[in-house]
LOTI-433838 format. One record per atom (N, C-alpha, C): x, y, z; residue in one letter; residue number from 1; atom name. Coordinates in steps of 0.001 Angstrom, whole numbers. Layout:
N
<r><east>X</east><north>Y</north><up>Z</up><residu>A</residu><num>NUM</num><atome>CA</atome></r>
...
This chain:
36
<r><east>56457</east><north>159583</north><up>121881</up><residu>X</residu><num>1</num><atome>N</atome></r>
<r><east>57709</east><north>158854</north><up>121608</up><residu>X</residu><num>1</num><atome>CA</atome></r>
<r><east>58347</east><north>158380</north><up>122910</up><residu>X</residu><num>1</num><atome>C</atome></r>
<r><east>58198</east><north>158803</north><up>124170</up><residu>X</residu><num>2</num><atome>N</atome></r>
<r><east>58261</east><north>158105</north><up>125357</up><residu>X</residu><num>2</num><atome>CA</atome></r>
<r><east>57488</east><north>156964</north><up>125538</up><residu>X</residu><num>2</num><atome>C</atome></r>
<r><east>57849</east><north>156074</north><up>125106</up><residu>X</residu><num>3</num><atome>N</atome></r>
<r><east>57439</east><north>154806</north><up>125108</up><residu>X</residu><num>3</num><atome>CA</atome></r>
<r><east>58803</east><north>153852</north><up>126478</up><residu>X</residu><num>3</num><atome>C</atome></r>
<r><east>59772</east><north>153996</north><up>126186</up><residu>X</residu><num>4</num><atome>N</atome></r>
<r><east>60512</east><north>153230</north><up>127555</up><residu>X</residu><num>4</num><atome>CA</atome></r>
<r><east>61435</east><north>154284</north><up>127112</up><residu>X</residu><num>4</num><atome>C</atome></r>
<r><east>62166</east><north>154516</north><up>129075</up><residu>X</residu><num>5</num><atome>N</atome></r>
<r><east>63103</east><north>155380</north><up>128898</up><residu>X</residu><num>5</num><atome>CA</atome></r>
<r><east>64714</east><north>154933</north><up>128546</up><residu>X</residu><num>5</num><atome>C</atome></r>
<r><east>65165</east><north>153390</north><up>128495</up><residu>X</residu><num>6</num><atome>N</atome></r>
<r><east>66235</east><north>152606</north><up>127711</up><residu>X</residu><num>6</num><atome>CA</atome></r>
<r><east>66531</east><north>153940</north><up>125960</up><residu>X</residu><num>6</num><atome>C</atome></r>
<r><east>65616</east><north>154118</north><up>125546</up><residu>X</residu><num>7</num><atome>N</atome></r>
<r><east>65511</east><north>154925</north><up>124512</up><residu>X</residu><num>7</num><atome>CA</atome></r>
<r><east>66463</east><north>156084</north><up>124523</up><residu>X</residu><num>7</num><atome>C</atome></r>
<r><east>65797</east><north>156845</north><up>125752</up><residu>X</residu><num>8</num><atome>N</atome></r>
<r><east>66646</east><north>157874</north><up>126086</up><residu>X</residu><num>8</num><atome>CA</atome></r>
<r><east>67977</east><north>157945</north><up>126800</up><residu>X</residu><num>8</num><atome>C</atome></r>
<r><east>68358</east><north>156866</north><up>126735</up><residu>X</residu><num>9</num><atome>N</atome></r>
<r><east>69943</east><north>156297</north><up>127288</up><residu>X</residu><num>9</num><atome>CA</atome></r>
<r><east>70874</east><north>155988</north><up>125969</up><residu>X</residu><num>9</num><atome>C</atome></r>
<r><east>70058</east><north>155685</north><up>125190</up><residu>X</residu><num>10</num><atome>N</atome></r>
<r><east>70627</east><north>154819</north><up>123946</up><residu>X</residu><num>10</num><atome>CA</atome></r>
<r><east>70938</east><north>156345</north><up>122961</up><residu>X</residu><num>10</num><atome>C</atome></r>
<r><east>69836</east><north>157172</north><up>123086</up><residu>X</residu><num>11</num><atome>N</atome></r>
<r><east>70365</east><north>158363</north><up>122615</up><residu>X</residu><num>11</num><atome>CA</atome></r>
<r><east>71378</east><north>159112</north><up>123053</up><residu>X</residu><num>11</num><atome>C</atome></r>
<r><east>71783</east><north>159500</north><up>124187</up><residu>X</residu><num>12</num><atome>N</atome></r>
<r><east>72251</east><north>160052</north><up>124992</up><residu>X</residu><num>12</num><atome>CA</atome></r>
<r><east>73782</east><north>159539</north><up>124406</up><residu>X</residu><num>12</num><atome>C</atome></r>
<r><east>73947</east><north>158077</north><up>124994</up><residu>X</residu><num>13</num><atome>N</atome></r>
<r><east>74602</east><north>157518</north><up>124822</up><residu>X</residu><num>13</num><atome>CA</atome></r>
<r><east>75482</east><north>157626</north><up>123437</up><residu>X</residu><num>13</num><atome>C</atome></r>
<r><east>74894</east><north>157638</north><up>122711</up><residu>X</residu><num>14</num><atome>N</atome></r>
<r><east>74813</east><north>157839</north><up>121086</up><residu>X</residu><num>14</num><atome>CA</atome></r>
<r><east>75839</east><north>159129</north><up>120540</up><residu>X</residu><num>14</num><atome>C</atome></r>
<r><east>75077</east><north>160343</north><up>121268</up><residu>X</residu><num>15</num><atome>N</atome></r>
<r><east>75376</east><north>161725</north><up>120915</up><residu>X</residu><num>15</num><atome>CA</atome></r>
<r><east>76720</east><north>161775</north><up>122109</up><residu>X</residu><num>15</num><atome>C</atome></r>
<r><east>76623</east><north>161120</north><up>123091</up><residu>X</residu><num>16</num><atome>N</atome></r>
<r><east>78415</east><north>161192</north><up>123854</up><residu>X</residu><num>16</num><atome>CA</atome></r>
<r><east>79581</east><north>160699</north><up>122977</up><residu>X</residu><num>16</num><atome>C</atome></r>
<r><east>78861</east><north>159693</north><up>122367</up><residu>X</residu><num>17</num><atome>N</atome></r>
<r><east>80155</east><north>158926</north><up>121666</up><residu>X</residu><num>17</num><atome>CA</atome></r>
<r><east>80711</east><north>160006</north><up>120574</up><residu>X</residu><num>17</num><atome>C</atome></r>
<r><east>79468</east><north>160162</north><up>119896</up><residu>X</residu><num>18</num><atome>N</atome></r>
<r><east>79754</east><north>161287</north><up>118671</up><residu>X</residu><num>18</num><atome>CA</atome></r>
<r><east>80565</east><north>162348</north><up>119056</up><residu>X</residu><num>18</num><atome>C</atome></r>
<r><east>80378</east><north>162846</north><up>119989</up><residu>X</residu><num>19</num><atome>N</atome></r>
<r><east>80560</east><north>164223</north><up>120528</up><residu>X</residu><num>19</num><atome>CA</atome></r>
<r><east>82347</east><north>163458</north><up>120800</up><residu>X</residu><num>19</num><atome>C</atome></r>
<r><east>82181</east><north>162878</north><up>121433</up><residu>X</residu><num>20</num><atome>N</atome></r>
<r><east>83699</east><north>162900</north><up>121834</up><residu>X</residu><num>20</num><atome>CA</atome></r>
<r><east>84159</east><north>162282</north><up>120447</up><residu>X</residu><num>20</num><atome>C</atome></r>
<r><east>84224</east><north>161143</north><up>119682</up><residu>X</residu><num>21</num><atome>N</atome></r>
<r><east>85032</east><north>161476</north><up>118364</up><residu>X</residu><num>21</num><atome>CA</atome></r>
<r><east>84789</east><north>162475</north><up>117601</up><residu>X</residu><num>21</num><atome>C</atome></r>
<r><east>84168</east><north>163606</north><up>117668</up><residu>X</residu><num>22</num><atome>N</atome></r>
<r><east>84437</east><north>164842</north><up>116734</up><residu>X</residu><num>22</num><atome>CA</atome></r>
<r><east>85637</east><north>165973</north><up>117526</up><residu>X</residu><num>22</num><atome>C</atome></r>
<r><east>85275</east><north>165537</north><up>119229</up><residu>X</residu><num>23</num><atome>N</atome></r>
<r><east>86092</east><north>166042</north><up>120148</up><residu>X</residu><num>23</num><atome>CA</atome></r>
<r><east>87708</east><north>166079</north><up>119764</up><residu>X</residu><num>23</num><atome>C</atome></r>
<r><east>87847</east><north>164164</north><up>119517</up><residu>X</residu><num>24</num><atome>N</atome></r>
<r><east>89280</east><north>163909</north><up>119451</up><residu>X</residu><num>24</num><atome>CA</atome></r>
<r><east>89586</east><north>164180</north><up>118076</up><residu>X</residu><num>24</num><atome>C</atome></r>
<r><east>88735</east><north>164552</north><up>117045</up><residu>X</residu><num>25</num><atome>N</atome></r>
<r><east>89242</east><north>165301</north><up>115742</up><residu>X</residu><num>25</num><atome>CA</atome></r>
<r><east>88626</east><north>163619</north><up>114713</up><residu>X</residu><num>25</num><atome>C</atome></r>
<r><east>87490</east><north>163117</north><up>114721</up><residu>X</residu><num>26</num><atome>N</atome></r>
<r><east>87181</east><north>162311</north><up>114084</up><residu>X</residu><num>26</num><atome>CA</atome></r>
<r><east>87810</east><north>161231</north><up>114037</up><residu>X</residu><num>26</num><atome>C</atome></r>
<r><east>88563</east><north>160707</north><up>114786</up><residu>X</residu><num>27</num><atome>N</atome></r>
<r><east>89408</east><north>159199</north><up>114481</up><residu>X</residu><num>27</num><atome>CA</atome></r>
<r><east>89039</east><north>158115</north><up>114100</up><residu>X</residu><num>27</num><atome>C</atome></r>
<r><east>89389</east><north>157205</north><up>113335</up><residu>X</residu><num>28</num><atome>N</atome></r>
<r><east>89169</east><north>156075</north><up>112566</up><residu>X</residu><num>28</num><atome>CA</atome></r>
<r><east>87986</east><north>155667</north><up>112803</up><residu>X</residu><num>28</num><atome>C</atome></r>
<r><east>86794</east><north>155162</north><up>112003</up><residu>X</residu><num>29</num><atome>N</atome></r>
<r><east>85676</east><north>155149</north><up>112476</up><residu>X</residu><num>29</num><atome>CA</atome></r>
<r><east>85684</east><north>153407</north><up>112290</up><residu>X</residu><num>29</num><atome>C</atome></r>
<r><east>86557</east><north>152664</north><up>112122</up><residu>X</residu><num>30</num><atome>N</atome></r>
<r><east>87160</east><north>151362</north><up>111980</up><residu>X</residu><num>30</num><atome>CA</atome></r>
<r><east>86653</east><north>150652</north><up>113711</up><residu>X</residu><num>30</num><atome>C</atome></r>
<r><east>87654</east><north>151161</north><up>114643</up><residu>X</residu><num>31</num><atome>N</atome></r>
<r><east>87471</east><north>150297</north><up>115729</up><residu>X</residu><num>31</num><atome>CA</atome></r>
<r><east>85741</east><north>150623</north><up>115857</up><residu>X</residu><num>31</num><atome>C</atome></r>
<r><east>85660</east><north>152123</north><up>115834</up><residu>X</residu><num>32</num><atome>N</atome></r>
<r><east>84214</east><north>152411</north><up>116278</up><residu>X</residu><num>32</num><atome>CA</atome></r>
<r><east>83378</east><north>151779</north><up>116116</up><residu>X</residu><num>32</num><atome>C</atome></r>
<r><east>83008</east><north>150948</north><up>114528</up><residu>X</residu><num>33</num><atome>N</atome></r>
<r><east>82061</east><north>150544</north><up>113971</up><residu>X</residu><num>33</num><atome>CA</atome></r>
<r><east>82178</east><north>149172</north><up>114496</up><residu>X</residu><num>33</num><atome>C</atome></r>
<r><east>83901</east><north>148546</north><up>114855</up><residu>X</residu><num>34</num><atome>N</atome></r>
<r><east>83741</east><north>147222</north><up>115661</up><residu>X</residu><num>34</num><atome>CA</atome></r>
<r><east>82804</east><north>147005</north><up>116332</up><residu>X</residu><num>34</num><atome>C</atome></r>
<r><east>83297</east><north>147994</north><up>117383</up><residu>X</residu><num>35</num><atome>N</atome></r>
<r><east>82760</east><north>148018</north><up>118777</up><residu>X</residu><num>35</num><atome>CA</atome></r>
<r><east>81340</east><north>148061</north><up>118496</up><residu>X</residu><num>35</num><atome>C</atome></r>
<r><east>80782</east><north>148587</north><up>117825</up><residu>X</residu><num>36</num><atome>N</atome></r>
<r><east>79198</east><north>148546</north><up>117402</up><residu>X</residu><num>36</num><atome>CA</atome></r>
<r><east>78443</east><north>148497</north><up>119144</up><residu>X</residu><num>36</num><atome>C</atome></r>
C-alpha cells in the first residue's frame, strides 16, 4: 500500500483534523464539509 508517500500525508492529515474536532467537542460539521 506504499505506493506514493502524498498518501501518508493525506492520512495524517485526515486523522489531525478529526482529532482536533472531537478535541473541540465535535463542532458543526457544516464549515468542515465546506472546506472539503
Amino acid at each position: 500500500m506504499s505506493q506514493r508517500p502524498p498518501s501518508r500525508r493525506t492520512f495524517l492529515t485526515g486523522a489531525a483534523i478529526a482529532g482536533a474536532a472531537l478535541g473541540i467537542g465535535r463542532p458543526p460539521a457544516v464549515p468542515v464539509r465546506k472546506k472539503s
